[in-house]
C-alpha positions as a Markdown table, in Angstrom:
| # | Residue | x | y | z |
|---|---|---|---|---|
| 1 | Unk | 28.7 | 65.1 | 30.1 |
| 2 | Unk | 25.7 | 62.7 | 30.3 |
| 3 | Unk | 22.3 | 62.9 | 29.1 |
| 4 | Unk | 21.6 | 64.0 | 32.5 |
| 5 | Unk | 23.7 | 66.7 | 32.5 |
| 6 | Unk | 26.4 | 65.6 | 34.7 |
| 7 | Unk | 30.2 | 64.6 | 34.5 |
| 8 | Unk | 30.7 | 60.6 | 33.4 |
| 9 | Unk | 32.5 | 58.6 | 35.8 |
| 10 | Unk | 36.8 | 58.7 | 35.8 |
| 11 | Unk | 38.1 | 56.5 | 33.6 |
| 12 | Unk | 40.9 | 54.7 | 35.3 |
| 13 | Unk | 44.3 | 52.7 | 33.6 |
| 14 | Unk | 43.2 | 49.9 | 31.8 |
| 15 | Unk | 39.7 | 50.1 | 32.0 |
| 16 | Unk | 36.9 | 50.5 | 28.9 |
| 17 | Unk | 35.5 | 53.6 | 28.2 |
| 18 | Unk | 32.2 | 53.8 | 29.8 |
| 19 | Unk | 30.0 | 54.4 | 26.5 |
| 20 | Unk | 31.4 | 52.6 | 24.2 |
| 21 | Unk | 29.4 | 49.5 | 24.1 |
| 22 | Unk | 31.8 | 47.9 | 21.1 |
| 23 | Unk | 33.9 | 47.3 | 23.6 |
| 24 | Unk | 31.2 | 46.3 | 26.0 |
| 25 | Unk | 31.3 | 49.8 | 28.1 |
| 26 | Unk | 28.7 | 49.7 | 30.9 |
| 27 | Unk | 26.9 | 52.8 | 30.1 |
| 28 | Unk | 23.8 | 51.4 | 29.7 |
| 29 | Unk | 23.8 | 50.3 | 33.6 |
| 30 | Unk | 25.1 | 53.6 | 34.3 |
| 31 | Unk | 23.1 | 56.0 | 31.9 |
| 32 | Unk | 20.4 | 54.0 | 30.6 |
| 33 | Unk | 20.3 | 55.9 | 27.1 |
| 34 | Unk | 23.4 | 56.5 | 26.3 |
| 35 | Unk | 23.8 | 53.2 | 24.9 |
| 36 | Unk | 20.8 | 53.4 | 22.6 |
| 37 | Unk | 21.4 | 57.1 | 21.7 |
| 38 | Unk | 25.0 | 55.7 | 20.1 |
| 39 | Unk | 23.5 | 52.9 | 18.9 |
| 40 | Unk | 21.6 | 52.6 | 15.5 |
| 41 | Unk | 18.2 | 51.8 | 15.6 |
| 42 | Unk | 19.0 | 48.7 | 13.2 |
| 43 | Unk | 22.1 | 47.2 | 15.8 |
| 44 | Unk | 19.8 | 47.6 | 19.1 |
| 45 | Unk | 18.3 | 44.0 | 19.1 |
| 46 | Unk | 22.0 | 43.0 | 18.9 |
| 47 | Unk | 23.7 | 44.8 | 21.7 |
| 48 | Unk | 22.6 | 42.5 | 24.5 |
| 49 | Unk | 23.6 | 39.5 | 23.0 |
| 50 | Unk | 27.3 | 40.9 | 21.6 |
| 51 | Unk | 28.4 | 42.0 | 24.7 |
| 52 | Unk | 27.8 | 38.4 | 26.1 |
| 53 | Unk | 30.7 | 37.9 | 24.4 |
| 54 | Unk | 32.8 | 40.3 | 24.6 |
| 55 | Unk | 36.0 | 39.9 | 27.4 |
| 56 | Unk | 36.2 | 41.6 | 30.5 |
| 57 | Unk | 39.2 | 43.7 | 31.0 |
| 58 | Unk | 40.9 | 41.1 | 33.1 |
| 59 | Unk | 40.4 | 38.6 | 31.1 |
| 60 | Unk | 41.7 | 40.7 | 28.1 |
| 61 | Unk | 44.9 | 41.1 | 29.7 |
| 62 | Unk | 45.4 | 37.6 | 30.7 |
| 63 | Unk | 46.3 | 36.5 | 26.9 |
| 64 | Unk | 48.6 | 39.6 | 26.6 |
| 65 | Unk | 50.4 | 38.9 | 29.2 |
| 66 | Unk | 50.9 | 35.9 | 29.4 |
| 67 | Unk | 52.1 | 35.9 | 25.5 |
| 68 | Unk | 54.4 | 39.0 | 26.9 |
| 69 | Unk | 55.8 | 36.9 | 30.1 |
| 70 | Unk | 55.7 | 33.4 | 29.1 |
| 71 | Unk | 59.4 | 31.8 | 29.6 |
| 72 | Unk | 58.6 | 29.4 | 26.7 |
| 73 | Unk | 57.5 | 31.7 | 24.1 |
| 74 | Unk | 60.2 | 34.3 | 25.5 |
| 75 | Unk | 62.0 | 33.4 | 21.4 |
| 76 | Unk | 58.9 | 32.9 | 20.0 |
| 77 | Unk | 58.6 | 35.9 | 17.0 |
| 78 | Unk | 56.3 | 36.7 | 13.8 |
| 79 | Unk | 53.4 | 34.6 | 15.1 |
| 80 | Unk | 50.3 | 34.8 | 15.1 |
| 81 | Unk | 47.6 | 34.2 | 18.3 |
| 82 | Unk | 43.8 | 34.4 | 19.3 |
| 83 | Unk | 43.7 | 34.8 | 22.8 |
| 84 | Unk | 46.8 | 32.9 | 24.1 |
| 85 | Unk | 46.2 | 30.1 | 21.3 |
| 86 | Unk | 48.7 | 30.0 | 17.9 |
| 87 | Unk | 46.2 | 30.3 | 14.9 |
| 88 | Unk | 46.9 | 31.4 | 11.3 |
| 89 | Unk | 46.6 | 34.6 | 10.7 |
| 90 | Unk | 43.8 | 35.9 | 8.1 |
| 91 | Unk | 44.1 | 34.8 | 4.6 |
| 92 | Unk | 44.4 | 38.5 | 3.8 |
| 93 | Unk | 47.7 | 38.8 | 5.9 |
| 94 | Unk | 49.3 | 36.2 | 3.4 |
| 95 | Unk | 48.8 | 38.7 | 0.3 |
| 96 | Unk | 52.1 | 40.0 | -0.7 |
| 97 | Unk | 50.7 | 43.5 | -2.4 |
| 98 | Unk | 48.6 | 44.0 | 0.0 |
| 99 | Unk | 51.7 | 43.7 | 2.6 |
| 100 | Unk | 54.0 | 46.0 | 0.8 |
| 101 | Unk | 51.2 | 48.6 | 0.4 |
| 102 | Unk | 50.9 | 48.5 | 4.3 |
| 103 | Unk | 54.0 | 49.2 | 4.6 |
| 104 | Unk | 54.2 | 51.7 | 2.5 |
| 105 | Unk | 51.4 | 53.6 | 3.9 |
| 106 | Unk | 53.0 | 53.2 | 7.2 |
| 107 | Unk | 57.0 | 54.1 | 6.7 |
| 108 | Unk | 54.8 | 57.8 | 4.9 |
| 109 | Unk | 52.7 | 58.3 | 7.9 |
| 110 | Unk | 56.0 | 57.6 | 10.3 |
| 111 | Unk | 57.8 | 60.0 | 8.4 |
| 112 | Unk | 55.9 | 62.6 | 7.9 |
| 113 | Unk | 56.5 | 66.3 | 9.6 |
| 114 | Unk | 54.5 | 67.1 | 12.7 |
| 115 | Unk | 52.9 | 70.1 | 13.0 |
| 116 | Unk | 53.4 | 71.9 | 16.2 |
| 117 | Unk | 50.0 | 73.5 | 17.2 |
| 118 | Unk | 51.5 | 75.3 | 20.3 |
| 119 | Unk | 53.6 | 77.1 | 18.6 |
């Protein structure tokens, strides 16, 4: 629902959620509000300018695929990119302890039993 009382817009495949302006979500063209309801008082001077910077869907997708469908990275494995550009990963991704507890965390949450709720 809105703040108007009606349904929000579909949300299609691939696109942004309407109100989610960390992801640059065009609710506040839509639902003028919205935005600022979701939005801390302290972070509202900052919205316009972040989502100036944000990417666009498409252009999102462009880096992802073509990492995904590039012939001459088609070997290419355990690297690290910003947009379509090799970089180093964070200094924090280097940290061995902090590795192993990562995967720790993640081999018990993979493993754990489901509960069925439809039962």
């Amino acid at each position: 629902m809105t703040d108007r009382g009606g349904p929000c817009p579909p949300i299609g495949g691939g696109r942004r959620h309407p109100a989610n302006p960390a992801i640059g979500g065009s609710a506040g063209r839509h639902f003028p509000g919205i935005v600022n309801d979701i939005a801390p008082a302290y972070a509202r001077p900052f919205l316009a300018p972040v989502r100036r910077l944000l990417l666009t869907p498409t252009e999102g997708a462009q880096a992802t695929l073509h990492l995904a469908t590039a012939p001459e990275l088609a070997e290419v494995t355990g690297r690290y990119f910003i947009r379509d550009r090799e970089a180093r990963s964070p200094e924090m991704s280097y940290d061995p302890q902090l590795q192993q507890r990562i995967w720790d965390l993640s081999t018990t949450y993979a493993t754990a039993p489901t509960t069925n709720h439809n039962a």
